[in-house]
C-alpha positions as CSV (number, residue, x, y, z in Angstrom):
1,X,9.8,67.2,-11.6
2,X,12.2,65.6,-8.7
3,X,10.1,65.8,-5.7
4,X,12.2,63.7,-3.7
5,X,13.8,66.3,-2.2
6,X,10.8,68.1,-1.6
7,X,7.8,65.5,-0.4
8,X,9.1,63.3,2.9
9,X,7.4,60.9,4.7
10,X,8.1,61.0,8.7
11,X,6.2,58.6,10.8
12,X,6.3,61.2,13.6
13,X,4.3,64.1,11.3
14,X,0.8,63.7,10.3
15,X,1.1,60.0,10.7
16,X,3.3,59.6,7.7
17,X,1.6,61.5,5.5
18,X,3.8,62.6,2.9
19,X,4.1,66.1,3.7
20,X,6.1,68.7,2.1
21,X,9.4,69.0,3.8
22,X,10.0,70.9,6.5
23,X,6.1,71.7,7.1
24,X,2.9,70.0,8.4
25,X,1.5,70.4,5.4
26,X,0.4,67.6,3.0
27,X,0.5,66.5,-0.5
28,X,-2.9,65.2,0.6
29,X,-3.7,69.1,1.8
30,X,-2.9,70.7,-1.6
31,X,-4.5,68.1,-3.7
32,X,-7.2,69.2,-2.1
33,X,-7.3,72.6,-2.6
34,X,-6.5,72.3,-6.2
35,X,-9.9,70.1,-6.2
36,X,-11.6,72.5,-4.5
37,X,-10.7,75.2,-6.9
38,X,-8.2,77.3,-5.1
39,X,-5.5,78.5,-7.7
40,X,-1.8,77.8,-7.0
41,X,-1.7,81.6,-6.3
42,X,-5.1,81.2,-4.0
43,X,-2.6,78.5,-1.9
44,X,0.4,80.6,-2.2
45,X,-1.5,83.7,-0.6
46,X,-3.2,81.4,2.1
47,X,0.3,79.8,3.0
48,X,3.4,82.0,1.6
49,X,6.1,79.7,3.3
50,X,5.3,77.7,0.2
51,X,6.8,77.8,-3.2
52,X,5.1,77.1,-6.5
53,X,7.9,74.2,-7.2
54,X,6.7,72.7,-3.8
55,X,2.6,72.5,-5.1
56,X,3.8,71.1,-8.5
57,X,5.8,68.7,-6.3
58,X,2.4,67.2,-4.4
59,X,0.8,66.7,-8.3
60,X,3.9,65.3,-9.4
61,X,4.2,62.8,-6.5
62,X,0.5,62.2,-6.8
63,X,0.9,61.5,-10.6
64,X,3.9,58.9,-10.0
65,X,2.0,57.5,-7.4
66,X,-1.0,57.1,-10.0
67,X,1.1,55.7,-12.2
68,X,3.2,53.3,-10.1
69,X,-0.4,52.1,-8.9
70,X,-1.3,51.4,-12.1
71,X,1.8,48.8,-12.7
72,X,0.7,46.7,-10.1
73,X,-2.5,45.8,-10.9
């Protein structure tokens, strides 16, 4: 999946967090409530401005990040 369009990084939100666009809310954020056990449609309920594409985006961008990470070493 392209999340480029859908996870930005703004210094003036959450720090730079990357964040899903247009919101306050985090990759870090839905990570962890996928770890916690909520359900995409547990999150989806809890915050409907959010799309299913846009939680698959935060693993996604976790994943490359993983994976990029992973390179360097």
């Amino acid at each position: 999946m392209d999340y480029l369009n859908i996870i930005s990084i703004d210094p003036n939100i959450r720090f730079g967090k990357p964040c899903i666009s247009g919101t306050r809310i985090s990759v870090f954020d839905i990570l962890g409530m996928l770890a916690s056990g909520m359900s995409t449609e547990d999150i989806l309920k809890d915050f409907p401005q959010l799309t299913k594409d846009q939680i698959l985006a935060c693993l996604s961008y976790s994943a490359d990040k993983e994976r990029k990470s992973k390179i360097a070493v």
